[in-house]
N, C-alpha and C positions, 0 to 999 in steps of 0.2 A: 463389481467385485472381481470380474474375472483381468480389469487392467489395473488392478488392487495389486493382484495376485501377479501376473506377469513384470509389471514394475519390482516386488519384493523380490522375484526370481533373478531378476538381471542384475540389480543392485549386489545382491550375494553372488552370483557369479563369478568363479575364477580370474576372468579376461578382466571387466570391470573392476575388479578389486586390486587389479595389478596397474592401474591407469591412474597417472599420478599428475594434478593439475592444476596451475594456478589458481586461486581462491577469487582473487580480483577477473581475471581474464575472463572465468566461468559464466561471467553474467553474461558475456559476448553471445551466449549460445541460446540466448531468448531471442535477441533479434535474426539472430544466423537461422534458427530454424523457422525462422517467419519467411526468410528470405527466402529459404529452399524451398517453401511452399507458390510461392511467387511462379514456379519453372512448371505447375500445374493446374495453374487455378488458370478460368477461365476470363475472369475482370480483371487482368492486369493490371493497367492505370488506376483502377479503384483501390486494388491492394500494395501498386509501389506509393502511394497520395499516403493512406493508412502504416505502411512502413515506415518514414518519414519520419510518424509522430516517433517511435523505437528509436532512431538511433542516438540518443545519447547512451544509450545502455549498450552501446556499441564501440561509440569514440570515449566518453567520460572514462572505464574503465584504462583505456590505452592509454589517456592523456595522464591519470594520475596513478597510472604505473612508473610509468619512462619520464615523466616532466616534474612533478611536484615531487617536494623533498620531506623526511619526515617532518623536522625542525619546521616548518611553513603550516602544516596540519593547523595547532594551536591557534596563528593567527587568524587563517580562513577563516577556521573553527565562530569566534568571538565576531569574524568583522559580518559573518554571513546573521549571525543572531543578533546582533544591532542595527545590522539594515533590516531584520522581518521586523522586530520590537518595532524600528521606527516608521515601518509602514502599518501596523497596527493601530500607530497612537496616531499618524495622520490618515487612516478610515476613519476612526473615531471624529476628529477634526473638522475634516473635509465634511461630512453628514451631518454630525449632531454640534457641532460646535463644542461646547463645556457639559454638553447634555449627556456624558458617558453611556449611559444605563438607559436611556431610551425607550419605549417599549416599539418604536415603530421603525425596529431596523429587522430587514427585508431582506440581506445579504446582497446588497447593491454591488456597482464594479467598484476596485480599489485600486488605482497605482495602473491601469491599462490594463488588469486581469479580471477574469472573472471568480465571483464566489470560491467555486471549488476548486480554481488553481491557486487561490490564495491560501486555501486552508493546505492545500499538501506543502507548500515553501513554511507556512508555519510550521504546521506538522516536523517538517524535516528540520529546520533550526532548533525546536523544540526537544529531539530526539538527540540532535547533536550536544546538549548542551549539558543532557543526560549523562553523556558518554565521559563528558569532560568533567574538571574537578570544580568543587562546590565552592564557592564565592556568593558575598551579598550581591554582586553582582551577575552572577548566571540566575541565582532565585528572584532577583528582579523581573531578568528577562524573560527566564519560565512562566513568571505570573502572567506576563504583559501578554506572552505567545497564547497562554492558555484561554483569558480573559478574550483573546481573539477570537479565536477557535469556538467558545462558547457564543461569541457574539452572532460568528455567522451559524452558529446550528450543528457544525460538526462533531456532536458530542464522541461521535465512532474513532473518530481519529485522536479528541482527548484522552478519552480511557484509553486507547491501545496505547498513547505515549504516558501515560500514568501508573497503567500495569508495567511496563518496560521501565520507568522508574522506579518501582517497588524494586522488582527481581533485581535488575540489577544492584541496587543500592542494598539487598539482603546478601547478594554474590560478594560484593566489597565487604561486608561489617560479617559476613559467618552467622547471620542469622537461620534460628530452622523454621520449620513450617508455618509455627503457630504465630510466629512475628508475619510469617507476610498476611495471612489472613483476617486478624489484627488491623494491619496498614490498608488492605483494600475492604474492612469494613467501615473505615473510617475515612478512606479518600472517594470511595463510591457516594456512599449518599452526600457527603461534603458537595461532591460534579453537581448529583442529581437536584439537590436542595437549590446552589447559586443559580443554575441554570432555568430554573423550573419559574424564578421569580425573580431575574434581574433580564433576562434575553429572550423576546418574544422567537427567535429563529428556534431556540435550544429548546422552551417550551411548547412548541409547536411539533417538534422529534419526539422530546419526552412522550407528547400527549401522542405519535403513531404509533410507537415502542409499545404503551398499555395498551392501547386498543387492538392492537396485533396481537401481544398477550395474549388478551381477554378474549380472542378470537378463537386461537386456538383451545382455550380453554372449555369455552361457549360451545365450540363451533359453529358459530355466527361469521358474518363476511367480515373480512380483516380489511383495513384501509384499501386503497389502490394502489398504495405506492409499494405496501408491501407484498401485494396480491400481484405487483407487475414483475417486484423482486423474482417472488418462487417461478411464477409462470416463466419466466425468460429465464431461468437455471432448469427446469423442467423441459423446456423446448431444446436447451443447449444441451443438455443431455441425450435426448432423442433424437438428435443430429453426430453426436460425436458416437452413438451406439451404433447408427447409421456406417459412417466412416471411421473406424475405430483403428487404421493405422500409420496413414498419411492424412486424414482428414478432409476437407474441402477446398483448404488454400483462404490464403488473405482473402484474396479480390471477392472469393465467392461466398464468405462468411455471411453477407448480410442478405445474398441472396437465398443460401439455405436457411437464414431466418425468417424471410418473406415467406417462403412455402411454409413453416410451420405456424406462421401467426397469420396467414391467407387460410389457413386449413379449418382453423377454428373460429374465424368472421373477426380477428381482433386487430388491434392496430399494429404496426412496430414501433418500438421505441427506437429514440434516437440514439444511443448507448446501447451497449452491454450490462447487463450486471453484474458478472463477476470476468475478472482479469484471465484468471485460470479455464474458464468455460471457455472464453473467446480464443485460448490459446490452443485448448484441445481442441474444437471443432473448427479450427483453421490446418491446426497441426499433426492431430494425432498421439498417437503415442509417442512424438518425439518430445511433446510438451512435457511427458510423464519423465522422460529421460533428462531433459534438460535440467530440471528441476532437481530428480535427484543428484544428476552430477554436481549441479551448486552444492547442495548439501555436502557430498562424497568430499569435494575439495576443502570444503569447511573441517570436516572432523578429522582428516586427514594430515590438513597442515595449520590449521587455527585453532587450536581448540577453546583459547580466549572469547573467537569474534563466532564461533557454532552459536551459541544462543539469540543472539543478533542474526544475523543471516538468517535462522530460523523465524525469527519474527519476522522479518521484511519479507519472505518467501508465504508466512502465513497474510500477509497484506497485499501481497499479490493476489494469493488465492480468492481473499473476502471480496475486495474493491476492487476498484478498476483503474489502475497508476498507469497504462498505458495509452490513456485517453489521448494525452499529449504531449510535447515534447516537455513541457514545464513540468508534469507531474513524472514524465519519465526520468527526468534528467535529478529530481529532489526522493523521488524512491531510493536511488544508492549512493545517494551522499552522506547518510548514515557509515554507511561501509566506508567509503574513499576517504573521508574526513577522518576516522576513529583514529585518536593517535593510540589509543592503545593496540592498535591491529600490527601484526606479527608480520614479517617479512619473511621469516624462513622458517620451515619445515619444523613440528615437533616428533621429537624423539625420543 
């Protein structure tokens, strides 16, 4: 509460509100304040190796400021969403043959990546394709990307690209409340239903979601996968209350997780759970600054791509997009790609 409270303060602050700053460049300052931590943390090498995976979020921003032109957006746009479609239909291919619907698909590798760096490139072609204008051929591709996503399990990343197609498709046509509520009664259970009874990965999520549920509702033990979720944002908070204004530094984030899961007799995971914990107990309160300057820059001179930026900032927060350079580098391709994104100031 109390870096609730100092975030909301600095944000209204005089000095800050008069600080006026590229929207695109902004993202630069997720990895810039990773880096600044690098000059105190005590495992160097472990945290420049961990850096690494950051910087597209670094160079991508630079590159499609100063190199790509708006005119160019479109094509990307279309050639990025038919190379994911056509790496879809060859997982499919490759594993099951003609056997689309399988029940005994396991999220295996696809194309040289693993499961979960497939779903963020879908994810993000999916996302983009949102952004762009509607054609029998983008609802094609949507299906194809979707039918992916479902395939390998990532139902989290379906719905947040499904909700983001409601809203904005209500933003376009002037709908009010009662239509978008409407659309996501009727595209939720739609997800939940195909998924529950055509993809063994999807009903296998489904069936931790209930029992997690049901957990809290019982108060009975909730799965492990979700019991690993709370406990590692629970420890990750107990370390950022710990270091609450430069943090631990890269290199030493995973050491200050060992003393918290050594404290209590449990394992570490090999990951983080959430994107935003790992940034604050590496960083500090500059993670809280960063974060709202993207915002700041958004509402300040996009006011188009605000709603956007805001959803990709709340996917940061949930998941964990900086696992790698693949998931880092398809997190802001949303942003870079969007040809409706603004180039100059509103006034």
């Amino acid at each position: 509460m109390v870096l609730v409270i100092c975030g909301w303060y600095g944000y209204n602050h005089t000095w800050l509100q008069s600080i006026k700053m590229d929207a695109v460049l902004t993202w630069c300052l997720i990895p810039i304040a990773y880096l600044l931590s690098l000059f105190y943390t005590h495992d160097f090498m472990r945290g420049w190796h961990q850096w690494t995976n950051m910087t597209p979020l670094l160079i991508l921003p630079l590159f499609f400021k100063f190199l790509i032109r708006e005119e160019e957006k479109p094509k990307l746009i279309i050639g990025f969403a038919i190379a994911c479609s056509t790496s879809v239909l060859l997982h499919f291919w490759a594993h099951h043959g003609l056997h689309l619907f399988s029940w005994h698909s396991t999220s295996p590798l696809t194309l040289f990546y693993t499961a979960s760096k497939n779903a963020w490139i879908w994810w993000s072609a999916l996302v983009l394709l949102i952004l762009y204008k509607r054609t029998w051929l983008h609802i094609i591709l949507m299906l194809i990307l979707g039918i992916g996503l479902m395939y390998l399990g990532y139902l989290s990343l379906l719905i947040s690209a499904g909700i983001w197609y409601i809203i904005s498709d209500r933003k376009r046509l002037g709908a009010g409340p009662n239509d978008l509520w409407v659309k996501l009664g009727v595209f939720l259970p739609t997800i939940f239903l195909s998924a529950w009874v055509l993809f063994d990965a999807s009903h296998s999520t489904l069936l931790m979601w209930y029992e997690t549920g049901l957990s809290f509702y019982t108060k009975s033990n909730m799965p492990l996968m979700a019991e690993a979720y709370f406990q590692d944002a629970h420890f990750s908070i107990n370390q950022w209350w710990m270091h609450p204004f430069n943090g631990v530094g890269l290199g030493d984030y995973i050491h200050a997780m060992w003393n918290e899961y050594n404290t209590h007799g449990l394992q570490v995971p090999d990951s983080p759970a959430q994107g935003f914990l790992h940034f604050a107990v590496s960083c500090g309160m500059i993670a809280v600054v960063a974060l709202v300057m993207i915002y700041k820059s958004y509402n300040d001179h996009h006011q188009t791509a605000l709603p956007l930026a805001i959803f990709l900032i709340l996917h940061f927060v949930v998941f964990v997009p900086l696992i790698s350079t693949i998931s880092a580098a398809v997190l802001l391709l949303p942003i870079l790609l969007s040809p409706s994104f603004q180039t100059e100031p509103v006034t």
